[in-house]
N, C-alpha and C positions, 0 to 999 in steps of 0.2 A: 281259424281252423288250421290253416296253411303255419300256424306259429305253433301250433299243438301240434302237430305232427314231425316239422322239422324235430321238435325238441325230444320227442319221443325217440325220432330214427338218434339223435346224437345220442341220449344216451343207452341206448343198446349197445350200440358200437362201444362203447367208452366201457360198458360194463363186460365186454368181451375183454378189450385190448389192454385195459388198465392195470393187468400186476405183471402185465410186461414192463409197467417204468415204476416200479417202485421208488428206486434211485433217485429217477427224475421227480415225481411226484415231492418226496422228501426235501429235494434239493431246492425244489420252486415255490415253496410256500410261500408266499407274499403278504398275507395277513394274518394276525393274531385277535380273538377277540377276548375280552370278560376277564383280563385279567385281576385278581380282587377284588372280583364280583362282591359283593355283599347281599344279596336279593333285598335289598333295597329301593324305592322306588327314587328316592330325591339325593340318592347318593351322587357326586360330582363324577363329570366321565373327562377322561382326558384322551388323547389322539398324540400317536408319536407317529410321525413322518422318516424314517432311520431304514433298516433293517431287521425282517424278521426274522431270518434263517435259523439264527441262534436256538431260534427255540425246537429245533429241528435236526438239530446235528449232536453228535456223540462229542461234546465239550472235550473229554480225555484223547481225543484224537486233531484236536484242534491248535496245536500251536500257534500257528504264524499267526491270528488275527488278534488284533487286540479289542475289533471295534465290538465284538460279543462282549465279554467282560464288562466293557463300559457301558452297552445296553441294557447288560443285568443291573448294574447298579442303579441306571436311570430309571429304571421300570422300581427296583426297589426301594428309592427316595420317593415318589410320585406315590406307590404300594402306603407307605407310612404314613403320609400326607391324608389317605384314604379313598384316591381316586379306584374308580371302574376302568383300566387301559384297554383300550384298544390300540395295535402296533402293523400300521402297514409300511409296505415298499415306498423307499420317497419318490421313485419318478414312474412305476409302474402304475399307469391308468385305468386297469383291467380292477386292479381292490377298489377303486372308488365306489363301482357299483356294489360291495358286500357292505359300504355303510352309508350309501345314498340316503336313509332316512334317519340319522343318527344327528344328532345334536350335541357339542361338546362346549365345555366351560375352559379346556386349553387346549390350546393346539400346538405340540412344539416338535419343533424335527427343523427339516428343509427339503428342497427339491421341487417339483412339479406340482407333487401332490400335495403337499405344505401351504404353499400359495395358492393353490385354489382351496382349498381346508380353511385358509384362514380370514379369505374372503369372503367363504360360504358362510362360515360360523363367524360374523362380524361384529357380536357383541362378547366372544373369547377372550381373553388371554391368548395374545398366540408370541412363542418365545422362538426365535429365529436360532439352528444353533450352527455355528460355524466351523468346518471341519476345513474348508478350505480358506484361502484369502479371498478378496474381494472378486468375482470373477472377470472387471474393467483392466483392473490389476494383473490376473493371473493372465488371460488373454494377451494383452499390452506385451509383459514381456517373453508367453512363449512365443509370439510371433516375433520378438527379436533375436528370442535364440536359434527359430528356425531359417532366417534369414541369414545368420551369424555360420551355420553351417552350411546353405545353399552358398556362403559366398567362399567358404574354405572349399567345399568339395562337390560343389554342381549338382547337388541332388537334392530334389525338393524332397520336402516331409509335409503330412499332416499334424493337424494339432490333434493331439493324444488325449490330453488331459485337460485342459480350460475347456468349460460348461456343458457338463458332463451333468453334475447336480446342481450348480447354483448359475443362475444366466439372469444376462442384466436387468429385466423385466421382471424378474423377483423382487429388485430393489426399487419397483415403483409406490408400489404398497410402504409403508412404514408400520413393524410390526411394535408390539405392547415393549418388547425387551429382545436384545440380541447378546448371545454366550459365544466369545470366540478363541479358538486353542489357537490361534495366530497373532499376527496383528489387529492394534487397537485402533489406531491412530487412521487410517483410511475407516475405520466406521464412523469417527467421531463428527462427521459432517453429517448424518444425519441422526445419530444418537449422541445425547449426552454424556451418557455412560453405561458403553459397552463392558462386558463383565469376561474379563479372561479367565480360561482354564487351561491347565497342562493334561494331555492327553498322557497317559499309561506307556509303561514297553515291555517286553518280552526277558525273562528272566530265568536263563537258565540254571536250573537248583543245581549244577554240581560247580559252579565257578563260586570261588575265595579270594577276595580279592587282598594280591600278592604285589610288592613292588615286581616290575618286571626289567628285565634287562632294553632301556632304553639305547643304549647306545649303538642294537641291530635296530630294534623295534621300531623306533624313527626314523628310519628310510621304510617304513609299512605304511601303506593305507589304505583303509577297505572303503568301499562304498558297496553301500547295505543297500538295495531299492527294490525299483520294479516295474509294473509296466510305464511308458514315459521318458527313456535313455536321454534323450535329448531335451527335453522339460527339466531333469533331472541334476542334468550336466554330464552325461557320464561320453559324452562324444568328447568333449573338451578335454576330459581327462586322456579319453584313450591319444587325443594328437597329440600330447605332452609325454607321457609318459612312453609313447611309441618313438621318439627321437633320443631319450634316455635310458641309460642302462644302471647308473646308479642308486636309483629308486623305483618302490616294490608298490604295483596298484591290485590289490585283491576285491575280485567283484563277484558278488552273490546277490541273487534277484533275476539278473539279466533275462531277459524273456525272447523267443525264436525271433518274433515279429522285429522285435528292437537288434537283436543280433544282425539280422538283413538288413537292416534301415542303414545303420549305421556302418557295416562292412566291418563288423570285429573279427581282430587277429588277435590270437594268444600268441604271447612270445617270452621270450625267459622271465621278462620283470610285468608281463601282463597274467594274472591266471582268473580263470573264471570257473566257478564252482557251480553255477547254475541254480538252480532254489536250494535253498541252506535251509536245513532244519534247527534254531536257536537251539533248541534242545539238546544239538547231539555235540558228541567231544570233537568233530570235525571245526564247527565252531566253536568250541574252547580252544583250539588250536590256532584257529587265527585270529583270537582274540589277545593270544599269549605274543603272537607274531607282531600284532601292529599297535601301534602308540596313539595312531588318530584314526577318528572314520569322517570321510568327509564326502559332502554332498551340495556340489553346487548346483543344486535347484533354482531355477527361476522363480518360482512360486510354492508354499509351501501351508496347510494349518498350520501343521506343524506334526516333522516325519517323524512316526513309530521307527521309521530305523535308525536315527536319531539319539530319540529316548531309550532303545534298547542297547544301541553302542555304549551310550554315558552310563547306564545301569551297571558294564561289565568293565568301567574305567577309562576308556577309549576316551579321543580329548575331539570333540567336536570342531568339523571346519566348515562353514554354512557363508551362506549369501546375506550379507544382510539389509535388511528390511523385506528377506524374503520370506516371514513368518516366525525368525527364531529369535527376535531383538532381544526377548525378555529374560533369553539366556544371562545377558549381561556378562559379567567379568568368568563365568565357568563356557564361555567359547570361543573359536578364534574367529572371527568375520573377515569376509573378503569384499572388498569395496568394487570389485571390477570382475568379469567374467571374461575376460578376452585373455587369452591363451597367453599374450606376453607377460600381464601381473600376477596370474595364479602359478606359472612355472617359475616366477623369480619368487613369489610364496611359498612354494613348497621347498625351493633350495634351499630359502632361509626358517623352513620348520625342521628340513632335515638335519640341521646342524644346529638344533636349539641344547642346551645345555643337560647335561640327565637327573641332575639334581632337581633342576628345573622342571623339568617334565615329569619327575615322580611326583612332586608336590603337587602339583596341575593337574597331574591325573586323580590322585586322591580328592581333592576338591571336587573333581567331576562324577566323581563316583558318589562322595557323599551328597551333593548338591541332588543329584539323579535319585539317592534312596528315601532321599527326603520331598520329594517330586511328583515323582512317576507311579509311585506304586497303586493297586488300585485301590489301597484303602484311605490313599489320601486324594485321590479323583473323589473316589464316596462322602468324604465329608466335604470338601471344595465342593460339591455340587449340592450338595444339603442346602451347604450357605447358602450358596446364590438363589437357588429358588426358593426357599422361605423369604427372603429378599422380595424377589419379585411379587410373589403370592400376598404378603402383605402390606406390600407397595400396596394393590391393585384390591384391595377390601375394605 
């Protein structure tokens, strides 16, 4: 009786107060259900673990993400295939209870709700997808970059960014199949054959891609990110380039919380733009300005800022075996993160040759349109799960 009435007073109240948050309302969806419904009764249901927001927001207003776009495609491979989707939040625990009596034939996503999805439904399909690295790995080494800067500048940090979505007790379970936009080779101890993909970037329709004047442009370099400065590497950068004057560090991303963390100063060769919209000619502008975009991340799937730099010709400078190995010969890799080898790196990129560097950049550009775009996410990911699916029939 006491449960009957509590629910009654809530929603009264809710029905007063609620088009006071429309905004919010909109913003917080967390679950999807029925999508390509068939009214069928024996039609197959599947379960994505990701993000639902997408379905909620005015797309045309939506630049900076890319992870929408590639939802849409996942949901419209899976649509083909014939499934019933359902699409909830991966670590929000509240959707569980709108499909406590649902029963699915896959389960694929990650996070919270993933692992217990794929527990609950233990004779699924459940397809593991990995947007980050290993979180043992990612863990492992932000706590050495945070350590790396408590011992430069006396000021502890928290971890930002390791297990956040994926935490070690995920990997107790061994799921049907795992997809990873990162590294292969830390899966492969417990999967035979983990299945790479390249995640998508952001593309702005009014850039042509133009030889540019290398011989300013190579003392430029942007790093594209966001929240995580320090995970990211962008504290390394600023004690480097804060001792020099001959080289140009452009930052876009940077977020308030990380601005304090870190104690940044703009100075003539440091400038910070604060959230960049790819879209606009602000970024064509410094895209015209700089030769490389670099991010020495500790950990990485693998960065959309990244795949959006290479998309616009930029020549990538990354960490490696920190998620981008499969770059191969279209990146520059940095074997070391301590402040002595990336500054004797950069000396030696800013006086790389311009011949040199246009041809490098072209490769990167083309490498990138041949990659990234999302129509080739869409059939990369066709493959693999007809793959799996008929593996497992």
């Amino acid at each position: 009786m006491l449960k009957k009435i509590h629910k009654k007073i809530k929603n009264k109240i809710w029905s007063i107060i609620k088009d006071f948050f429309i905004d919010q309302r909109l913003n917080d969806n967390t679950v999807v259900q029925n999508i390509n419904y068939k009214c069928s009764y024996d039609q197959k249901k599947l379960l994505i673990c990701y993000k639902a927001q997408g379905f909620f927001v005015n797309m045309g207003t939506n630049f900076g993400r890319t992870v929408f776009s590639e939802i849409f495609k996942i949901v419209k491979v899976f649509s083909e295939l014939g499934y019933c989707i359902d699409i909830i939040d991966c670590n929000a625990n509240i959707c569980l209870s709108a499909i406590k009596e649902k029963k699915y034939d896959v389960v694929f996503g990650f996070g919270d709700n993933f692992y217990y999805e794929a527990k609950k439904n233990h004779s699924a399909i459940s397809i593991l997808y990995m947007t980050e690295n290993h979180p043992d790995f990612s863990l492992r080494e932000e706590t050495k970059r945070i350590e790396y800067f408590y011992e430069r500048h006396k000021r502890k940090a928290q971890i930002e960014r390791s297990g956040n979505f994926y935490k070690s007790y995920h990997f107790d379970k061994k799921y049907s199949h795992v997809i990873t936009l990162g590294e292969t080779e830390i899966l492969k101890e417990q999967y035979s054959h983990p299945k790479s993909i390249y995640p998508t970037g952001i593309i702005n329709s009014d850039f042509a891609y133009k030889i540019k004047n290398h011989k300013l442009a190579k003392k430029n370099f942007l790093w594209l990110g966001s929240k995580g400065a320090i995970h990211k590497g962008l504290d390394i950068l600023i004690d480097i380039f804060s001792k020099r004057d001959d080289i140009i560090l452009h930052v876009c991303g940077l977020t308030r919380e990380d601005k304090k963390q870190i104690n940044f100063q703009c100075r003539n060769n440091i400038i910070d733009y604060g959230h960049i919209n790819i879209k606009s000619n602000l970024f064509l502008k410094i895209i015209e300005t700089c030769t490389y975009s670099i991010l020495p991340s500790c950990s990485e799937g693998f960065a959309t800022s990244i795949t959006t730099g290479m998309l616009h010709g930029l020549i990538p400078i990354v960490m490696k075996n920190s998620g981008f190995n499969k770059l191969g010969q279209s990146a520059i890799f940095l074997d070391d993160y301590k402040i002595e080898f990336i500054d004797a790196k950069l000396t030696e990129l800013a006086n790389i040759d311009e011949e040199h560097l246009s041809s490098f950049s072209k490769k990167v550009f083309d490498f990138a349109r041949e990659n990234f775009l999302i129509s080739t996410f869409e059939n990369n990911f066709r493959t693999i799960i007809k793959e799996f699916l008929f593996t497992n029939d």
